[in-house]
PDB file with SEQRES, HELIX, SHEET and CRYST1 records, atoms N, CA, C and O in Angstrom:
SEQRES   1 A   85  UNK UNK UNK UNK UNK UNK UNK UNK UNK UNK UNK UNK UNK          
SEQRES   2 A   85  UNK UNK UNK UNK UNK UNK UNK UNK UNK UNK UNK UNK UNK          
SEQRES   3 A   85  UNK UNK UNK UNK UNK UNK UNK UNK UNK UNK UNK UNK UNK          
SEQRES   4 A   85  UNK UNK UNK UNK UNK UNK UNK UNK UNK UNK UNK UNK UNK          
SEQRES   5 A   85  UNK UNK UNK UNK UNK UNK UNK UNK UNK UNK UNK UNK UNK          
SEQRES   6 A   85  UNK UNK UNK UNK UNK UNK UNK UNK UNK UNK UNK UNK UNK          
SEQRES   7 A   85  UNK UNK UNK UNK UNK UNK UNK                                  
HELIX    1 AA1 UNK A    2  UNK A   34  1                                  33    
HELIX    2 AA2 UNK A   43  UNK A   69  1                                  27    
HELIX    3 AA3 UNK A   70  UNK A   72  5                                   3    
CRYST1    1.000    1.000    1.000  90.00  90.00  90.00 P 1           1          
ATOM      1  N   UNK A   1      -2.235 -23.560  22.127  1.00  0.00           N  
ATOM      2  CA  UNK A   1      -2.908 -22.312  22.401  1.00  0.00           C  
ATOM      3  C   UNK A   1      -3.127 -21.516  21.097  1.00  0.00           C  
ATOM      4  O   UNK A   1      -4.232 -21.020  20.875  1.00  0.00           O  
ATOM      5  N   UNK A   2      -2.186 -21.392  20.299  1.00  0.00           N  
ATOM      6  CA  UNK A   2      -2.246 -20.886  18.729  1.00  0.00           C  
ATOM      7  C   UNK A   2      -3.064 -21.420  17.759  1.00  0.00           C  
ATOM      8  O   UNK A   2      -3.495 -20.882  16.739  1.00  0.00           O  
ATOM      9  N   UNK A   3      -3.232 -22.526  18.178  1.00  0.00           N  
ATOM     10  CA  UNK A   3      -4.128 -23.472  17.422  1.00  0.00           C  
ATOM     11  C   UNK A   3      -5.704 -23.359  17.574  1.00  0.00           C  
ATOM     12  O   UNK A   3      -6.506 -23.401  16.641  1.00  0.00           O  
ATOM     13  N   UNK A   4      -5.979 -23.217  18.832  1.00  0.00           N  
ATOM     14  CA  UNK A   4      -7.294 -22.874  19.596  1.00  0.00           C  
ATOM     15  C   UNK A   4      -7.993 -21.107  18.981  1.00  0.00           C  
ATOM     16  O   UNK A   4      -9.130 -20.782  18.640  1.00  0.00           O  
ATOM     17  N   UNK A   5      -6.761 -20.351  19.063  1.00  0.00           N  
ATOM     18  CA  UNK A   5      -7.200 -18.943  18.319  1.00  0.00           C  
ATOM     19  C   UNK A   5      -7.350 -18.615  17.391  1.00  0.00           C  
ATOM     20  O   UNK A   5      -7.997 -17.639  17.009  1.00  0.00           O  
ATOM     21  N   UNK A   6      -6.429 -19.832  16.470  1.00  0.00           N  
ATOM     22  CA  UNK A   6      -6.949 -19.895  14.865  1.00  0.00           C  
ATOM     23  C   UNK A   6      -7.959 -20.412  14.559  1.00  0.00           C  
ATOM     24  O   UNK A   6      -8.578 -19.860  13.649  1.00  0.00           O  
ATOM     25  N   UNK A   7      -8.619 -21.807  15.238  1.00  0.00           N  
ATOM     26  CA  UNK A   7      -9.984 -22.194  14.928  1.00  0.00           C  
ATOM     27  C   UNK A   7     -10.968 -21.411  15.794  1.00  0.00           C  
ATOM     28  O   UNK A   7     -12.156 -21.585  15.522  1.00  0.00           O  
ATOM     29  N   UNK A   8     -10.708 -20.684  16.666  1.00  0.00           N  
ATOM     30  CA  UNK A   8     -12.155 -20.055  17.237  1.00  0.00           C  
ATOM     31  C   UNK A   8     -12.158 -19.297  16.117  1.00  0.00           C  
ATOM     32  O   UNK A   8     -13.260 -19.265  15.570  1.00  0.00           O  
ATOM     33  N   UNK A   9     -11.190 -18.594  15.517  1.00  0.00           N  
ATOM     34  CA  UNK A   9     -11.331 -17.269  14.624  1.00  0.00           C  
ATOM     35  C   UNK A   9     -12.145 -18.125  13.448  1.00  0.00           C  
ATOM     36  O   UNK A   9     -13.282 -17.878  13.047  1.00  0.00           O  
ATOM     37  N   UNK A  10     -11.349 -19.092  13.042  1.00  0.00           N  
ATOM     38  CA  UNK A  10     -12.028 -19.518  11.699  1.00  0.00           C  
ATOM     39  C   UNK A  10     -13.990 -19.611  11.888  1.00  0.00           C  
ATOM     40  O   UNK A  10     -14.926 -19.243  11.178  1.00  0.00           O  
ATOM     41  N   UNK A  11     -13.859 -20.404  13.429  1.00  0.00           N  
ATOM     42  CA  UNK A  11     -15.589 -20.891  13.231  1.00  0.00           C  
ATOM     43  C   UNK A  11     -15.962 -19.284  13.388  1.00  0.00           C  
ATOM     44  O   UNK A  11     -16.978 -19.101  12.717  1.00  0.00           O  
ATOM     45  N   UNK A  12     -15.536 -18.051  14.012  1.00  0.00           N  
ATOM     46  CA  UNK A  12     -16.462 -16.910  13.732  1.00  0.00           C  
ATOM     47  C   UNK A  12     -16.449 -16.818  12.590  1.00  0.00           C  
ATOM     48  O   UNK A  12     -17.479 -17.222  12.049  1.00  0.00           O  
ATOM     49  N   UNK A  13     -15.490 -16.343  11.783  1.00  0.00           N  
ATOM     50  CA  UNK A  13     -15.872 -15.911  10.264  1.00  0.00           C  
ATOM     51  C   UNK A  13     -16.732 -16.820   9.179  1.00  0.00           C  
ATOM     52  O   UNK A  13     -17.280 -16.629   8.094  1.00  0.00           O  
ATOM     53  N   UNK A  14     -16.538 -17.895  10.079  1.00  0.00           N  
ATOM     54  CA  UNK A  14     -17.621 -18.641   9.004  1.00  0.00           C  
ATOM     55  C   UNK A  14     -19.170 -17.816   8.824  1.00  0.00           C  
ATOM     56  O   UNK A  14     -19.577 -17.416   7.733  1.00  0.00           O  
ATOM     57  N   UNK A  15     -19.830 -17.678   9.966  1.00  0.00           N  
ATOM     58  CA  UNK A  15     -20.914 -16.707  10.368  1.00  0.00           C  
ATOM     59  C   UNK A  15     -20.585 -15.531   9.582  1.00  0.00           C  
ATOM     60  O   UNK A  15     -21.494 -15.142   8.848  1.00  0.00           O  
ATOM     61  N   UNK A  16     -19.494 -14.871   9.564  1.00  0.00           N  
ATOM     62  CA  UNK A  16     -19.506 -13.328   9.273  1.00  0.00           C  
ATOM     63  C   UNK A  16     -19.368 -13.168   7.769  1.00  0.00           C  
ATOM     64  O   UNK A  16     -19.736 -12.135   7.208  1.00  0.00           O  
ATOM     65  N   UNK A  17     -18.654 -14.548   6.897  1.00  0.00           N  
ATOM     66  CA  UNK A  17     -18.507 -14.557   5.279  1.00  0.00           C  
ATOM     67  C   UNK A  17     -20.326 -13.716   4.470  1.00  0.00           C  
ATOM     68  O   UNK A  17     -20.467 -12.770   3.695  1.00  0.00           O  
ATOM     69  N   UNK A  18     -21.076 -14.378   4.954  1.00  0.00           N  
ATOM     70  CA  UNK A  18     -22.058 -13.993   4.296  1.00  0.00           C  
ATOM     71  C   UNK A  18     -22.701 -12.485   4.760  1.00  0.00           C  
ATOM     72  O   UNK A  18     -23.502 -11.765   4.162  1.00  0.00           O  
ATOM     73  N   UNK A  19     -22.236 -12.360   5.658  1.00  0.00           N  
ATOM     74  CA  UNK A  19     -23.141 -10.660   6.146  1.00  0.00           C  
ATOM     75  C   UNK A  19     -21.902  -9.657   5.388  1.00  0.00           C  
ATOM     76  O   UNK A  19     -22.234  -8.602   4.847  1.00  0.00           O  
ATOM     77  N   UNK A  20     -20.663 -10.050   5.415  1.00  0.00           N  
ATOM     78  CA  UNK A  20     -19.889  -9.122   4.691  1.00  0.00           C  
ATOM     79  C   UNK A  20     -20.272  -9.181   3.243  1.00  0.00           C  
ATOM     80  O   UNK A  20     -20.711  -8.122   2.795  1.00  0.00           O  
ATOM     81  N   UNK A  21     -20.181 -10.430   2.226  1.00  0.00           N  
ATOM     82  CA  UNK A  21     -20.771 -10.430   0.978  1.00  0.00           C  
ATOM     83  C   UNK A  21     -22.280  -9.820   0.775  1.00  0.00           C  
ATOM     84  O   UNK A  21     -22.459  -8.911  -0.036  1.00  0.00           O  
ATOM     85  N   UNK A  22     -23.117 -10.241   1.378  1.00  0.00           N  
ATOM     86  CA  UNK A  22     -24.329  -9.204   1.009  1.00  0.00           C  
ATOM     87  C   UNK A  22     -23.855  -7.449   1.657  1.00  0.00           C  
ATOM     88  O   UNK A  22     -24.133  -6.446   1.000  1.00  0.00           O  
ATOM     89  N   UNK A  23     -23.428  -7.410   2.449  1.00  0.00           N  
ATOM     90  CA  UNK A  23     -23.064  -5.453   2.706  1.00  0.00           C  
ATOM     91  C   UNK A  23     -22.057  -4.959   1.444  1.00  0.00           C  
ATOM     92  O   UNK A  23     -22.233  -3.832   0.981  1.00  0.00           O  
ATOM     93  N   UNK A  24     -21.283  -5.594   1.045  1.00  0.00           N  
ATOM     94  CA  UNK A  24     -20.317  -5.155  -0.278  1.00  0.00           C  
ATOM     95  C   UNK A  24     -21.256  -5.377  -1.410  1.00  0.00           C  
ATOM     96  O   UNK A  24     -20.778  -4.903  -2.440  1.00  0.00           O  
ATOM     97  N   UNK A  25     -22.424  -5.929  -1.590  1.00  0.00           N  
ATOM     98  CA  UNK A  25     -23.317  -6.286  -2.325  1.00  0.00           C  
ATOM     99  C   UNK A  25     -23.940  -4.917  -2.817  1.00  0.00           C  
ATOM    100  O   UNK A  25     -23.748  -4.286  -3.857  1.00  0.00           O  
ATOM    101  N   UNK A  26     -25.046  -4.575  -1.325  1.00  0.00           N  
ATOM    102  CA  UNK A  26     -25.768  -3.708  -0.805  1.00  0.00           C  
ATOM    103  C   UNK A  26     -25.072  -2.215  -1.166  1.00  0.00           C  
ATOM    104  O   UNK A  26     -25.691  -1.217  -1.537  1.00  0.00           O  
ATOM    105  N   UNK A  27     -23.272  -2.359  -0.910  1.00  0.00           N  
ATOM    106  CA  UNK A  27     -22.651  -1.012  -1.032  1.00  0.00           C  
ATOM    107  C   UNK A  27     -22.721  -0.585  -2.586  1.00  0.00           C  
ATOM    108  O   UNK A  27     -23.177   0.477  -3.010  1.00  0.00           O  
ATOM    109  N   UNK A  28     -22.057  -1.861  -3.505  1.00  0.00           N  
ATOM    110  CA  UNK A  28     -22.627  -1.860  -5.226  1.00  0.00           C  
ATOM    111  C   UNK A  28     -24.127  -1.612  -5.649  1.00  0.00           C  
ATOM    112  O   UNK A  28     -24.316  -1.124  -6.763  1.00  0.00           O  
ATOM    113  N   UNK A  29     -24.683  -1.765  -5.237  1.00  0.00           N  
ATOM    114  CA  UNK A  29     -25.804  -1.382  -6.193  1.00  0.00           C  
ATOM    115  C   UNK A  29     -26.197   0.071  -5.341  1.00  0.00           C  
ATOM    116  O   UNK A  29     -26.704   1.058  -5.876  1.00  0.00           O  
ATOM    117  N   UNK A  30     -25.859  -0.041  -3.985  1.00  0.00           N  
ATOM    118  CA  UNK A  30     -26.627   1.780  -4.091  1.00  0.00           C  
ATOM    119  C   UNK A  30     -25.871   2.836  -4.565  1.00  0.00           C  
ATOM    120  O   UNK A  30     -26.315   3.979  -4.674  1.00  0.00           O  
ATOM    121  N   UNK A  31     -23.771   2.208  -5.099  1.00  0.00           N  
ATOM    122  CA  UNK A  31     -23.471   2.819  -6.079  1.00  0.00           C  
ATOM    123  C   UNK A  31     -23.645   3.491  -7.315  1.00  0.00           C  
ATOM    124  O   UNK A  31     -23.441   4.569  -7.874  1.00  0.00           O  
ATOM    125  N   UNK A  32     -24.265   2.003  -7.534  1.00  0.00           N  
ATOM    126  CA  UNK A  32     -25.125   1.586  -9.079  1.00  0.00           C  
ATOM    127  C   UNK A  32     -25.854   2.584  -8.998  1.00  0.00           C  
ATOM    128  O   UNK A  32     -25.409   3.535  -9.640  1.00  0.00           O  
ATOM    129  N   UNK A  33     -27.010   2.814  -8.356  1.00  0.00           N  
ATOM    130  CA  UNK A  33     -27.908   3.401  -8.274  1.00  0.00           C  
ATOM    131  C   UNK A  33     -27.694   5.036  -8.371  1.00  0.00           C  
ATOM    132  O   UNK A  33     -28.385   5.799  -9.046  1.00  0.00           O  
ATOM    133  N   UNK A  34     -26.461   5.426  -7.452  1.00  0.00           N  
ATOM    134  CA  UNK A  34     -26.476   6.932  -7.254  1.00  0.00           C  
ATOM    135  C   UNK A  34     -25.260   7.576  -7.977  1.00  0.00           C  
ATOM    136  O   UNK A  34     -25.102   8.797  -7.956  1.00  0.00           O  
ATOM    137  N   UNK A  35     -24.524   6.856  -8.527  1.00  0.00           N  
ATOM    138  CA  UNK A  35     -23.400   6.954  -8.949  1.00  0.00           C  
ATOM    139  C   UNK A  35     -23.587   7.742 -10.603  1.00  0.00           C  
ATOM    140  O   UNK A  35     -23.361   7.042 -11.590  1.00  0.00           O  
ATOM    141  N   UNK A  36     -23.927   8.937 -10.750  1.00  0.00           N  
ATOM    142  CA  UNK A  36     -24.199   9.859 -12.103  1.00  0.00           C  
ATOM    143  C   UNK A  36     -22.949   9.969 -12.880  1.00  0.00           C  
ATOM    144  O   UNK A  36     -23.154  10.403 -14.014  1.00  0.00           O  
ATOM    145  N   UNK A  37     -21.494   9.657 -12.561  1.00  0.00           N  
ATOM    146  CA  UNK A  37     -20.380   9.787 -13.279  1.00  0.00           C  
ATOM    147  C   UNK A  37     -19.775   8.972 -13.591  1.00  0.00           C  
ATOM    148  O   UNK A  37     -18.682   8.757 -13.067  1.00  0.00           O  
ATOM    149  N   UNK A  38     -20.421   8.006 -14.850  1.00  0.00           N  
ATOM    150  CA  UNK A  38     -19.232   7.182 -15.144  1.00  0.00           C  
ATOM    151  C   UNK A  38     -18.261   7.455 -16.081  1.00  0.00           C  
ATOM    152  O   UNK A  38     -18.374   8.304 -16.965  1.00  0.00           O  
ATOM    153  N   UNK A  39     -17.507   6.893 -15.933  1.00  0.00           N  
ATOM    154  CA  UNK A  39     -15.912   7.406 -17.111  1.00  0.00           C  
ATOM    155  C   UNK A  39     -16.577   6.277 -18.538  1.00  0.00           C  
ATOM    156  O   UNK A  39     -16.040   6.305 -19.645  1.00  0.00           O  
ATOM    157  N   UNK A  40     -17.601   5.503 -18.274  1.00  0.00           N  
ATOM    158  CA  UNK A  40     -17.831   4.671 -19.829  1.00  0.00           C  
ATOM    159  C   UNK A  40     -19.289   3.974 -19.703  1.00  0.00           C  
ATOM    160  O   UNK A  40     -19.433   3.140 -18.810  1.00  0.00           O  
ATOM    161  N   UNK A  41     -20.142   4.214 -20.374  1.00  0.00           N  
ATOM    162  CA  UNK A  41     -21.498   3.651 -20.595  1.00  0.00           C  
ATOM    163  C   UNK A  41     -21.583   1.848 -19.820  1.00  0.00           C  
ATOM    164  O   UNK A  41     -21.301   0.745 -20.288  1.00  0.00           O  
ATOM    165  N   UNK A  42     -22.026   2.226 -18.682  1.00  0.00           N  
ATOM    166  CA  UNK A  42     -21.944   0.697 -18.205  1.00  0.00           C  
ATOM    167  C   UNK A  42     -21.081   0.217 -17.298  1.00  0.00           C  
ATOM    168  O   UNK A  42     -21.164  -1.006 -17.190  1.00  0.00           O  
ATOM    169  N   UNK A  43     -20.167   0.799 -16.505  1.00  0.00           N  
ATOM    170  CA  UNK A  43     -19.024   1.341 -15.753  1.00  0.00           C  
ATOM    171  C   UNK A  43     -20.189   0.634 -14.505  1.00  0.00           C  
ATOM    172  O   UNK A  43     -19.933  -0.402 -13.891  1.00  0.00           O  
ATOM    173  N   UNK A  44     -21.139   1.239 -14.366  1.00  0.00           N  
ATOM    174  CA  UNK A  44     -21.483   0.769 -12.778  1.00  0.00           C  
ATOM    175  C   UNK A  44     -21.667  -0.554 -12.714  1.00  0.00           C  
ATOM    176  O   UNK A  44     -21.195  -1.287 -11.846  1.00  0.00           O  
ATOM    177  N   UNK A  45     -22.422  -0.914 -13.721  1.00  0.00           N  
ATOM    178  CA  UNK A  45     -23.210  -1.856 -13.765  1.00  0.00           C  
ATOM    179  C   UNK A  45     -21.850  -2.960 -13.992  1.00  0.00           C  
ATOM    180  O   UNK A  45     -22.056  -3.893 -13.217  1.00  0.00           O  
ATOM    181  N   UNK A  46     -20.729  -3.167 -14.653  1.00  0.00           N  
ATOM    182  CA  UNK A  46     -19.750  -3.550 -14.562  1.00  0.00           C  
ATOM    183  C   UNK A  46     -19.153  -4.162 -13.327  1.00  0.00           C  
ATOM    184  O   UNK A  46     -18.956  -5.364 -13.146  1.00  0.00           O  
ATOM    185  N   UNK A  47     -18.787  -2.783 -12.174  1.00  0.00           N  
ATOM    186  CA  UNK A  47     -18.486  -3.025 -11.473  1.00  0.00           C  
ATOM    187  C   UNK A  47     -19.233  -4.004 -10.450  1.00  0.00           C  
ATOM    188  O   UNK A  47     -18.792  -4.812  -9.633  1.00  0.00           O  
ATOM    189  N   UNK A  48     -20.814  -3.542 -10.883  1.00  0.00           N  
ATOM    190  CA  UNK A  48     -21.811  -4.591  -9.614  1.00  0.00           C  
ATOM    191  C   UNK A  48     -21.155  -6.141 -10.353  1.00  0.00           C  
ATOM    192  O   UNK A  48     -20.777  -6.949  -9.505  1.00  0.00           O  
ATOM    193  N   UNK A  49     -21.063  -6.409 -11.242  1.00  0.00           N  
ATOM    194  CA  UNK A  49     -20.967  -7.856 -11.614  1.00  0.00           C  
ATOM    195  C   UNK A  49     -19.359  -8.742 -11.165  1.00  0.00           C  
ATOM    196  O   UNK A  49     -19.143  -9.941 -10.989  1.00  0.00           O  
ATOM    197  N   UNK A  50     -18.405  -7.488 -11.091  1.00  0.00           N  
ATOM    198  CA  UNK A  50     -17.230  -7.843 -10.454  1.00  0.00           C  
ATOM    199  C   UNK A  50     -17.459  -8.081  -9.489  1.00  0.00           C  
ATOM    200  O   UNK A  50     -16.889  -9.131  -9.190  1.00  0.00           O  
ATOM    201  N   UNK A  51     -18.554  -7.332  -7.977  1.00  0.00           N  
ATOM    202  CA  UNK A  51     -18.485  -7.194  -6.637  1.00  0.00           C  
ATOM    203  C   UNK A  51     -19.184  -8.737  -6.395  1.00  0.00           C  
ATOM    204  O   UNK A  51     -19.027  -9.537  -5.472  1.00  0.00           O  
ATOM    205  N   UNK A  52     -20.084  -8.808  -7.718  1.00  0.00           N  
ATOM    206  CA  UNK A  52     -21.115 -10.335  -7.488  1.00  0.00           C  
ATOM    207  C   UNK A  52     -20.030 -11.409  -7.053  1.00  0.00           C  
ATOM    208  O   UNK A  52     -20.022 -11.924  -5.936  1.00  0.00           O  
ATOM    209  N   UNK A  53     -18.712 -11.814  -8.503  1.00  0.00           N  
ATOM    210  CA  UNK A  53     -18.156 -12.816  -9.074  1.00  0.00           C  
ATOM    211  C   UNK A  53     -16.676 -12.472  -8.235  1.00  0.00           C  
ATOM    212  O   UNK A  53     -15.920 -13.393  -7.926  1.00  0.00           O  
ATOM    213  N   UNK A  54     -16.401 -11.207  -7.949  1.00  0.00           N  
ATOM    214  CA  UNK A  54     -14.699 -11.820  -7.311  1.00  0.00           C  
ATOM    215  C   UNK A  54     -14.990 -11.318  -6.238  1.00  0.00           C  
ATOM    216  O   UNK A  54     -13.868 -11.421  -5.743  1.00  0.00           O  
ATOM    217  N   UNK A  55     -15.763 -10.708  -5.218  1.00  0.00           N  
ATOM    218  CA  UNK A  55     -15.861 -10.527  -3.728  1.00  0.00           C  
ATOM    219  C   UNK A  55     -16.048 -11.853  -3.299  1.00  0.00           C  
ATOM    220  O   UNK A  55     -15.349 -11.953  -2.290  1.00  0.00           O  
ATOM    221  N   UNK A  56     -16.597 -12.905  -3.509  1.00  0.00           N  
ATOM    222  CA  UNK A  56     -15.868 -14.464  -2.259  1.00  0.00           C  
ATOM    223  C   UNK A  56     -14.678 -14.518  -2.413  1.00  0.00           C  
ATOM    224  O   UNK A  56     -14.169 -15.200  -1.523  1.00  0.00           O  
ATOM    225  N   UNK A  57     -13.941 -14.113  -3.144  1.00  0.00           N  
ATOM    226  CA  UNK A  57     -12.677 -14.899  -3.192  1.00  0.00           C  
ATOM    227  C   UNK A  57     -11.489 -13.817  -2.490  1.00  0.00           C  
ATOM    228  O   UNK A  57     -10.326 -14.051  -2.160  1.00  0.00           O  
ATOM    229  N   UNK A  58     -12.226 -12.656  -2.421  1.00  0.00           N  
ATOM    230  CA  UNK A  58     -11.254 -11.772  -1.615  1.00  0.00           C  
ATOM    231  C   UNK A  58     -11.366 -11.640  -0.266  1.00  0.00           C  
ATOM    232  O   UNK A  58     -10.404 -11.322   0.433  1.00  0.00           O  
ATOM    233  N   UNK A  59     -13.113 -11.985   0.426  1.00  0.00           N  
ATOM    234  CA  UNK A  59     -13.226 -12.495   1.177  1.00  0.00           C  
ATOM    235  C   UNK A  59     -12.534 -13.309   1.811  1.00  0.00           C  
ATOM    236  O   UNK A  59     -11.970 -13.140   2.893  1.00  0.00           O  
ATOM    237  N   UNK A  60     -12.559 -14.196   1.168  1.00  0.00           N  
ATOM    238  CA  UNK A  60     -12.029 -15.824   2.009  1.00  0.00           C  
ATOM    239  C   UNK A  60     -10.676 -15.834   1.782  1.00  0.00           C  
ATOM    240  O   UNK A  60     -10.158 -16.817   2.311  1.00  0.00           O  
ATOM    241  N   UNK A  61      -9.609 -14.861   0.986  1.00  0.00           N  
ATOM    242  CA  UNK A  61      -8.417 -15.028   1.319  1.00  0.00           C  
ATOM    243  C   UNK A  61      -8.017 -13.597   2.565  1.00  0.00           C  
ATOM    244  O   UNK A  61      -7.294 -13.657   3.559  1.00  0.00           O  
ATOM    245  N   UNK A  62      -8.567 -12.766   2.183  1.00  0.00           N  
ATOM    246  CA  UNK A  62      -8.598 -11.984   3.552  1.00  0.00           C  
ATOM    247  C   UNK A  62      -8.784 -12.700   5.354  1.00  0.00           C  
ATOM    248  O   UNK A  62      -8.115 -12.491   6.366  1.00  0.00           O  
ATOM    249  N   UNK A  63      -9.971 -13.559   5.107  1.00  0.00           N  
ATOM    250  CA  UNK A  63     -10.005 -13.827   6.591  1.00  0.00           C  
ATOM    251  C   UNK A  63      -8.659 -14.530   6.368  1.00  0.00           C  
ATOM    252  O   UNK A  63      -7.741 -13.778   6.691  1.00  0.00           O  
ATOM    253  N   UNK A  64      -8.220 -15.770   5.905  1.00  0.00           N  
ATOM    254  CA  UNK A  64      -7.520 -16.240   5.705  1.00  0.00           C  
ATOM    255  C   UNK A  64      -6.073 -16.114   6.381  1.00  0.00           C  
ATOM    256  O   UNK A  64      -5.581 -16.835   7.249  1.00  0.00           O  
ATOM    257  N   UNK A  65      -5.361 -14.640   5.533  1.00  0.00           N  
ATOM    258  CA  UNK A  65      -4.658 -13.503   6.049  1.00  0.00           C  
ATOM    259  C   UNK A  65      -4.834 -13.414   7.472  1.00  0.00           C  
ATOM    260  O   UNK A  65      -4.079 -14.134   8.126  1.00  0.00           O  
ATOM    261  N   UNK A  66      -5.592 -12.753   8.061  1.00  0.00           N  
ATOM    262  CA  UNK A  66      -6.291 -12.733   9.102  1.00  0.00           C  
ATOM    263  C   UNK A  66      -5.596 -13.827   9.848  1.00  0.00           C  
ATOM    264  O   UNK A  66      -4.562 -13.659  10.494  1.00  0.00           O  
ATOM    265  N   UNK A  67      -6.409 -15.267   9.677  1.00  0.00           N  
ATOM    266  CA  UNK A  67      -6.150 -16.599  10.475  1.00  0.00           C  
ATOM    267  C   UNK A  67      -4.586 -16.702  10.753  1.00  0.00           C  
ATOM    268  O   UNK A  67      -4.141 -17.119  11.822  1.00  0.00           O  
ATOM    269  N   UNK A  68      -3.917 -16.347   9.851  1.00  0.00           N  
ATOM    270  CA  UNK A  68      -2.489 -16.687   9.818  1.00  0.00           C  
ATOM    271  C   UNK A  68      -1.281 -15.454  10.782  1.00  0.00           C  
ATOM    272  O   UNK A  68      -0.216 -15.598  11.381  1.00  0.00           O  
ATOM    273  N   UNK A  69      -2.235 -14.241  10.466  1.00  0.00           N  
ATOM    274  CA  UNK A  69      -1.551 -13.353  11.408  1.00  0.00           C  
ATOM    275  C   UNK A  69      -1.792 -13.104  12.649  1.00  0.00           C  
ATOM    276  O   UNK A  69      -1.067 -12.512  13.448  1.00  0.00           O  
ATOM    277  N   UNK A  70      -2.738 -13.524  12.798  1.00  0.00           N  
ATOM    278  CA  UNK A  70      -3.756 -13.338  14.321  1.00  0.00           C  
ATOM    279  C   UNK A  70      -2.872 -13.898  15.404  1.00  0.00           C  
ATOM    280  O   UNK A  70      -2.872 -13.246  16.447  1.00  0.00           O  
ATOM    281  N   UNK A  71      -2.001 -15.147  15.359  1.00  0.00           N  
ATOM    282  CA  UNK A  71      -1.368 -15.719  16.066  1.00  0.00           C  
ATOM    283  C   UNK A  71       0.229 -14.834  16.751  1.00  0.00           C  
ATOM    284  O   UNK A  71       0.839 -14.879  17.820  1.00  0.00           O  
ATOM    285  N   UNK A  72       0.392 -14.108  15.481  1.00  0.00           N  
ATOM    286  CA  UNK A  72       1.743 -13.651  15.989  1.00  0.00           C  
ATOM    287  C   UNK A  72       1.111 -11.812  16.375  1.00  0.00           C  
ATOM    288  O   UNK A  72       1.955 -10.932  16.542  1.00  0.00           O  
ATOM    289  N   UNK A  73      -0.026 -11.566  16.442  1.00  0.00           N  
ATOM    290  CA  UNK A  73      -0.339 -10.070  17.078  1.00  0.00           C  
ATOM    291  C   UNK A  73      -0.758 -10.655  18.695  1.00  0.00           C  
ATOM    292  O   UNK A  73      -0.433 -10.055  19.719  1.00  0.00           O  
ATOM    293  N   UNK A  74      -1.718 -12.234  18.661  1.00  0.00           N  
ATOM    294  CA  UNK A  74      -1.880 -11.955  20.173  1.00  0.00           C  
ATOM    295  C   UNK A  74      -1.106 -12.623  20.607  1.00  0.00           C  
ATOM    296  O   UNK A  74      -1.615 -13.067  21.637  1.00  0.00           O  
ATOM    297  N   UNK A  75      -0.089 -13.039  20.490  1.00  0.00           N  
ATOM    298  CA  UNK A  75       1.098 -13.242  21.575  1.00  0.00           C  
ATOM    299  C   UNK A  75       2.177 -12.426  21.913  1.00  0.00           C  
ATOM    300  O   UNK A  75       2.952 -12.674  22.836  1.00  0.00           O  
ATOM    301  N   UNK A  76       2.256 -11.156  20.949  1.00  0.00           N  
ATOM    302  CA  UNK A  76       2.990  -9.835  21.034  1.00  0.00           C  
ATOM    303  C   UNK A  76       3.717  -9.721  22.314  1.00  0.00           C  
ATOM    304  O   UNK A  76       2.890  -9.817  23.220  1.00  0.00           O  
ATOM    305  N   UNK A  77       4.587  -9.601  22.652  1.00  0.00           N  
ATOM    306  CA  UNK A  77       4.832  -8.744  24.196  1.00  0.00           C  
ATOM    307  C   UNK A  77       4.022  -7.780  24.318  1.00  0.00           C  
ATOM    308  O   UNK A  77       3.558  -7.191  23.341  1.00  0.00           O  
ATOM    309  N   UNK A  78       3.687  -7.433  25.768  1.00  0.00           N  
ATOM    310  CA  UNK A  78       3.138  -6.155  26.101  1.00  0.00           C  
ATOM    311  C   UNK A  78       3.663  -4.585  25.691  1.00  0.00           C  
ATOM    312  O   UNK A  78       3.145  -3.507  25.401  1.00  0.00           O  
ATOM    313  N   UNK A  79       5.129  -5.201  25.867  1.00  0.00           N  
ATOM    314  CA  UNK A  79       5.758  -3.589  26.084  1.00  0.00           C  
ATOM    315  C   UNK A  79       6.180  -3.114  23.792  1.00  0.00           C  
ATOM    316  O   UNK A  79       6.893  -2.197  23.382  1.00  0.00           O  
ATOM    317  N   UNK A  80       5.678  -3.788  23.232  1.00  0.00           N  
ATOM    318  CA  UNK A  80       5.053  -3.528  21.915  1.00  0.00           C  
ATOM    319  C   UNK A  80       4.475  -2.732  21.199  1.00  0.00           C  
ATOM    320  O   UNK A  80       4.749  -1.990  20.256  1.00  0.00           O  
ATOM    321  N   UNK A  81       2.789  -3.265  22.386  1.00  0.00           N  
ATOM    322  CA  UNK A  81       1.685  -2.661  21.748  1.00  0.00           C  
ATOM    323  C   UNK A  81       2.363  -0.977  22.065  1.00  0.00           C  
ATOM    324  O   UNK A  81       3.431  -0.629  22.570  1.00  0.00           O  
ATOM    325  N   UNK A  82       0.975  -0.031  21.404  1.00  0.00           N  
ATOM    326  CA  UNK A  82       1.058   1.186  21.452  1.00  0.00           C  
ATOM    327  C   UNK A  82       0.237   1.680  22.711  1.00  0.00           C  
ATOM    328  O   UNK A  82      -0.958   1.404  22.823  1.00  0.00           O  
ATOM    329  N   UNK A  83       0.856   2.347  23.562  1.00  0.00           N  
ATOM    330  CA  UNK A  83      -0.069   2.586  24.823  1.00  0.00           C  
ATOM    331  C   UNK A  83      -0.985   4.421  24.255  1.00  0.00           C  
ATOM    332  O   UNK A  83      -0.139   5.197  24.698  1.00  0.00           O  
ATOM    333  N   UNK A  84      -1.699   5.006  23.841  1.00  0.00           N  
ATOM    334  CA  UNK A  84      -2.020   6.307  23.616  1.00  0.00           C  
ATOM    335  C   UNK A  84      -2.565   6.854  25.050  1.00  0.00           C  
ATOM    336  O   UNK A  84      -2.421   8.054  25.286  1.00  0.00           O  
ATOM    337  N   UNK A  85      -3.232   5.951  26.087  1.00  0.00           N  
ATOM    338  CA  UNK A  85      -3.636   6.913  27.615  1.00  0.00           C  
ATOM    339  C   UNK A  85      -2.852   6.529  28.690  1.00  0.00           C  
ATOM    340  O   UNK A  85      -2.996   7.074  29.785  1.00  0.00           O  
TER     341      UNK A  85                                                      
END                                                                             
């Protein structure tokens, strides 16, 4: 059963890797773009090239994370979770 919730999860995020990398993409450059305060000549433009070159890899260890914890939140006991209503 643990096994089944880790690969459904994995085949969604396969789909979702690329819509998150282009939106963290999308979020850098309209930084780039609007961002009037940098602390050093080139600061934005910097950062867009970090978001290019190390966002897969934080990606894919995040879902990752994810895959590995997912198993021990949905089998939780009930009387656990947080009830707020």
């Amino acid at each position: 059963m643990i096994l089944m919730y880790c690969i459904s999860g994995a085949i969604i995020s396969i789909f979702l890797v690329p819509v998150m990398y282009i939106k963290t993409i999308a979020n850098q450059i309209f930084i780039c773009i609007n961002n009037k305060r940098e602390a050093y000549k080139g600061q934005n433009f910097l950062n867009l090239l970090a978001v290019v070159f190390v966002n897969p890899v934080i990606i894919v260890l995040s879902i990752l994370i994810d895959l590995f914890s997912m198993p021990s939140l949905l089998l939780k006991d009930e009387k656990y979770f947080e009830h707020k209503y």
